[in-house]
C-alpha positions, 0 to 999 in steps of 0.5 A, spaced: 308 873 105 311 866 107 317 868 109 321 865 103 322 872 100 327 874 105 332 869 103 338 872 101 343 867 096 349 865 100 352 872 100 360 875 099 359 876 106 358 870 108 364 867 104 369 873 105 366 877 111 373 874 115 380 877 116 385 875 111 392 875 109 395 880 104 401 876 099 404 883 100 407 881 107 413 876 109 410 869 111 415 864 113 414 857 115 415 856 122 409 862 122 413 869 124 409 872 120 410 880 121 402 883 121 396 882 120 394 883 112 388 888 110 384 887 105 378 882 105 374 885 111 369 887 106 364 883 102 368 880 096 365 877 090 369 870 086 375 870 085 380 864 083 385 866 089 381 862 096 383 863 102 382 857 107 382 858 115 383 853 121 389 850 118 392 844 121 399 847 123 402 839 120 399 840 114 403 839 107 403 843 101 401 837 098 395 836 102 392 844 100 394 843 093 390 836 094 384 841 096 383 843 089 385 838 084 378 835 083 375 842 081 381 844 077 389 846 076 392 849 082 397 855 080 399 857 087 398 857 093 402 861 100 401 858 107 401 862 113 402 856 118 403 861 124 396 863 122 392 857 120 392 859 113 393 859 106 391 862 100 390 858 094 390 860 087 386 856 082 387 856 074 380 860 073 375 863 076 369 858 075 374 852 078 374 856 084 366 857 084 366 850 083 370 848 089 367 853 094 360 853 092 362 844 094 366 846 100 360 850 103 355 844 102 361 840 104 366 842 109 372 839 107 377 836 113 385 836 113 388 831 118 381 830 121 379 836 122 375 841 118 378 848 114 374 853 111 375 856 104 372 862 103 373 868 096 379 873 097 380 879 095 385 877 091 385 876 084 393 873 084 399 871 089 405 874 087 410 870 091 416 870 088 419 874 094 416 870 099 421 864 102 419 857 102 416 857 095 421 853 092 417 847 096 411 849 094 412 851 087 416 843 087 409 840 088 405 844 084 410 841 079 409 834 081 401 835 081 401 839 074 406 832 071 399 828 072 393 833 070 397 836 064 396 830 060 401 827 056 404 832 055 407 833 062 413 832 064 418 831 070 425 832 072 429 831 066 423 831 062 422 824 061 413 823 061 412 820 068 412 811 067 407 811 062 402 806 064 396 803 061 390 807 061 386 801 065 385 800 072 383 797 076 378 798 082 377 794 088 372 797 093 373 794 101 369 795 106 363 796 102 358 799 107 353 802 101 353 800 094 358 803 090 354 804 082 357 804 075 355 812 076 358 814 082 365 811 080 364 815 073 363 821 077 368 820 082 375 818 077 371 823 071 374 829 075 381 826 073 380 826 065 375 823 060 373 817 062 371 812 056 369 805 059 367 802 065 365 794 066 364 793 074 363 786 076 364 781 083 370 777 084 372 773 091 365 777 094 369 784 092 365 788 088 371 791 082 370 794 076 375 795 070 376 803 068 379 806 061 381 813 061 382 817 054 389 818 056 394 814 061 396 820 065 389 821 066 390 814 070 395 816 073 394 821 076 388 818 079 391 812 081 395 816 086 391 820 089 384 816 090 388 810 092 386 808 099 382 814 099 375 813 102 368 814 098 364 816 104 366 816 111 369 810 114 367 806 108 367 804 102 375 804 101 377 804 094 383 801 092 386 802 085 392 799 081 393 799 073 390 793 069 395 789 064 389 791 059 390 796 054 383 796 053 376 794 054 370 791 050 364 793 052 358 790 049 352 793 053 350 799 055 347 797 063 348 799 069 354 794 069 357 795 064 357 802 060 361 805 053 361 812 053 363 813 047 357 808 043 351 810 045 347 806 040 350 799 044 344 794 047 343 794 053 343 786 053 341 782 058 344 786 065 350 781 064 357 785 061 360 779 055 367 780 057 372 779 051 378 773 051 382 778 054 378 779 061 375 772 062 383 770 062 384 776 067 378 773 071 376 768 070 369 765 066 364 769 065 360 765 069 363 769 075 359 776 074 355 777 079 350 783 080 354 788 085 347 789 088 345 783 089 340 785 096 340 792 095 334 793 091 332 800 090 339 803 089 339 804 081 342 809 077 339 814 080 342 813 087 350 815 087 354 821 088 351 827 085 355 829 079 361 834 078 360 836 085 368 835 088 371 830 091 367 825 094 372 821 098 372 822 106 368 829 105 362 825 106 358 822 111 357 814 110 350 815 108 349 816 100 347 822 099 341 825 096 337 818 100 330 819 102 327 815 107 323 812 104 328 809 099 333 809 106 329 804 109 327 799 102 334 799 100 338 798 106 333 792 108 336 789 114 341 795 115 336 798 121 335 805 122 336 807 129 332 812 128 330 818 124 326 824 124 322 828 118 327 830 113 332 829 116 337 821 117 341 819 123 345 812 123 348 811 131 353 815 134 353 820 127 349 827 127 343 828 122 344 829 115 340 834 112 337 832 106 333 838 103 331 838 096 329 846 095 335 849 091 336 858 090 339 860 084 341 867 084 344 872 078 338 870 075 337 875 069 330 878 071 328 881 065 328 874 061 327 868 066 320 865 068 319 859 073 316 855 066 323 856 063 328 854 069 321 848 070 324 846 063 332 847 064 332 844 072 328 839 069 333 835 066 336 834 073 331 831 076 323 832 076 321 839 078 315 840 083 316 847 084 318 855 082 319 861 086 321 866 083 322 872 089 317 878 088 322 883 091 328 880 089 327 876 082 334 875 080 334 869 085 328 864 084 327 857 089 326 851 085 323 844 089 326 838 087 322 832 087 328 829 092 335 831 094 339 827 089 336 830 083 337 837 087 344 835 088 345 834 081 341 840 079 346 844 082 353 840 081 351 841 073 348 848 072 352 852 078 356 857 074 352 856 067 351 862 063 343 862 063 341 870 059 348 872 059 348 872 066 353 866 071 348 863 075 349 860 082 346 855 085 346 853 091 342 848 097 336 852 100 335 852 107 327 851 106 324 845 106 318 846 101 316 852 096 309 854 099 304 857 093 301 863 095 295 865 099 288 865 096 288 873 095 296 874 095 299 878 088 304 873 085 305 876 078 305 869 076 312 868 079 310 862 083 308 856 078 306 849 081 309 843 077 307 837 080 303 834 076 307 836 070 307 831 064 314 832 062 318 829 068 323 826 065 325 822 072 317 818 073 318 811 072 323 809 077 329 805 073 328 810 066 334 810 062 333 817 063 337 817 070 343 813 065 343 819 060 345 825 064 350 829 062 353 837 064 351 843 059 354 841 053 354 845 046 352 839 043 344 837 044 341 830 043 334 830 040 328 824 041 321 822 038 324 825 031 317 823 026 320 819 020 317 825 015 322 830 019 329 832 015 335 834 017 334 841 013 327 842 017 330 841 024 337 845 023 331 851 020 328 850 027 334 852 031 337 857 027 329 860 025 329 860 033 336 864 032 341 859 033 347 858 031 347 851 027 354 848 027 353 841 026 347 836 024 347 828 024 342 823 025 343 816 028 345 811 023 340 805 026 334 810 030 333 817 025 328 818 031 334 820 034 339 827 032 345 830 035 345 837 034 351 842 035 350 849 036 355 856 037 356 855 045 353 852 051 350 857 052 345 857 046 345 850 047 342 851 054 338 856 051 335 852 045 333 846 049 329 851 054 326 854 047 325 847 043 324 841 049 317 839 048 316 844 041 310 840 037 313 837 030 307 834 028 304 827 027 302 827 035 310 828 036 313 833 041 321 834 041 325 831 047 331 835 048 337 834 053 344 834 054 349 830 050 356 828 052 358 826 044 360 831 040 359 831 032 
């Protein structure tokens, strides 16, 4: 054997294996709190009550709260200061698998100093008993006022300062380019984000932001104002637009509409309406945020819905490679490096694998083909191991750690067979094929070569279009003898549930589809992606972020 069929997935016992607090004792603030709970010493599985450990003894309710925000609404919490900990209860279960399985890869910091979060056994906190809640629930309230939408309220019940819903964005301190995509990715954890045009001004790189709703804006101006993108760089500084809304013309990587996706994408310069070029000037002003950093596209940036980027990460963008490190850096020297790993002065080496696990698999219905087609609309799949003893988990190579990045932050928690995923970084480097000779059972496939790798040309505007698990699909390379009736058969002949159909108006090689759940839709997109329509046609199937 390799060695790789010993690799457990991050277990319960890795995340829960240490003593924690049960709500039932009395805790008070000044940490006279009476005995040692039980519970929790046996592995545990997910739970939407985290407990978190090495808690700054200073730390504000605010700050614990401000921990899950990202990942969802926070609906208790109860600290044990004399203890460094707390308990913290998220409005459901998958928000708070979401936010551990980031947490593990990212260990989150409190006052500059790391804490540890981890499943309790606890399903809830009841702590309606306990003293020192009324100042928690306050700021639970407060942080509920802003991510409730526009129906919160505060105090007598008046909506908080009802702001435009666009803002502005200034980043200091720019050590690494910051793109289109990693600020969408960073401000979508706080609502839709429907339009977004970055620009330079004054040698600063802006952008303008427009969400759905202007609590969203809001609530993402106080909590990401000052905060920063990665370690000691890349500060962001946000205030509210006299605009009430942006036009945006092309669909680039300056520039970006969600809510049109059949926009041009120009000539890489945004047109900027009266209204902007007023606010800034003529448009002649616009320049490329990247200018002398090529190789930083798309491509490059924040994993997406992963968790909170600021000050979790290290003032590397994540998911580089060497070699992409040292073309795009350009005069930015590289101390020095070694294989796999990246290491800048005075910080320690950043990891940078690029083999994920994924664990709960259903091992009556998976395939390495069918996780070579889910996996590969996150990034290019070169390798499936599907584990001979233990084939609920499989190891998925990626062609570098960014795509894997995204692979996990989208489909960790999806249900895939009727079963939750989880997906996680592996501790492998590379998935080794077996040995001439070796039983394998098929369960290991090599797809380096594979013609349907989406990510091969560098700049593709696939990179621009990916999307969570959506129970909407986008359909390409339709052939024009195609109608709508026989590609809504194709889905419901396969056994889906076919909700809604409608082509592009300007381009009928192109369709969105809706079906019953995203479950079917991930489904579908493994049974019909590449499925042969005729006339040297064969069916492209992705996520989309519209619906019909």
């Amino acid at each position: 054997m390799d060695g790789q069929g010993s690799e457990k997935p991050l277990s319960s016992a890795v995340l829960c294996g240490r003593t924690t607090m049960s709500t039932s004792t009395p805790s008070t603030a000044n940490g006279n709190d009476s005995r040692q709970f039980k519970g929790d010493r046996s592995p545990c599985g997910p739970s939407r009550v985290l407990h978190v450990r090495k808690v700054p003894i200073e730390v504000s309710e605010a700050e614990l709260i401000s921990l899950g925000v990202p990942f969802g609404r926070v609906t208790n919490l109860l600290m044990l200061k004399g203890k460094n900990q707390a308990f913290i209860e998220m409005a459901s279960e998958e928000a708070a698998i979401t936010m551990v399985n980031y947490y593990t890869t990212a260990t989150p910091h409190v006052r500059n100093q790391p804490v540890y979060i981890q499943y309790s056994n606890h399903r809830e906190l009841k702590t309606d008993n306990l003293p020192n809640q009324g100042r928690v629930q306050a700021a639970l309230q407060a942080v509920n006022a802003v991510t409730l939408g526009g129906s919160a309220s505060v105090g007598d019940g008046t909506l908080m300062p009802g702001q435009s819903p666009v803002l502005r964005i200034i980043v200091e301190n720019l050590f690494y380019p910051v793109s289109l995509e990693v600020l969408h990715q960073i401000f979508s954890k706080f609502g839709t984000v429907l339009k977004i045009i970055t620009f330079t001004k004054n040698n600063q790189f802006q952008a303008l932001l427009q969400y759905a709703d202007p609590m969203n804006a809001h609530h993402a101006k106080a909590t990401l104002d000052g905060q920063n993108i990665y370690n000691a760089c890349c500060t962001l500084r946000v205030e509210f637009s006299k605009l009430t809304s942006l036009n945006v013309k092309y669909n680039n990587d300056k520039s970006r509409d969600f809510t049109r996706l059949d926009l041009p994408s120009g000539d890489g310069q945004p047109t900027m309406d009266p209204a902007l070029t007023a606010a800034f000037g003529a448009p002649g002003i616009i320049s490329s945020p990247y200018a002398g950093a090529a190789g930083f596209g798309p491509a490059i940036g924040f994993p997406q819905a992963v968790g909170p980027p600021f000050d979790l990460l290290s003032c590397v963008p994540p998911g580089l490679s060497m070699h992409t490190m040292t073309g795009a850096l350009g005069p930015l020297a590289m101390p020095g490096s070694v294989s796999g790993r990246m290491t800048l002065h005075g910080m320690a080496p950043i990891a940078v694998h690029s083999v994920l696990l994924v664990s709960n698999l259903n091992p009556d219905s998976i395939s390495p083909h069918g996780l070579f087609i889910l996996f590969g609309v996150y990034g290019d799949v070169h390798r499936v191991k599907i584990l001979f003893n233990k084939k609920e988990n499989a190891l998925i190579q990626m062609a570098d750690a960014t795509q894997a990045q995204l692979a996990m932050s989208h489909l960790n928690g999806q249900r895939l067979h009727g079963k939750v995923i989880r997906v996680t970084i592996s501790k492998h480097q590379a998935v080794q094929l077996p040995r001439e000779g070796q039983e394998d059972q098929g369960l290991t496939k090599d797809f380096s070569g594979s013609p349907l790798h989406r990510f091969k040309k560098p700049g593709s505007k696939n990179f621009q279009n990916i999307f969570p698990p959506s129970a909407t699909l986008h359909l390409s390379n339709i052939p024009p003898s195609i109608t709508d009736d026989i590609l809504k058969d194709l889905f419901s002949g396969t056994g889906y549930t076919v909700k809604a159909f409608k082509f592009f108006q300007k381009d009928r090689k192109m369709a969105l589809i809706q079906l019953g759940s995203v479950e079917e839709a991930i489904q579908a997109l493994i049974d019909l992606h590449n499925h042969d329509l005729g006339e040297n046609h064969h069916l492209r199937v992705s996520f989309s972020k519209s619906t019909i």
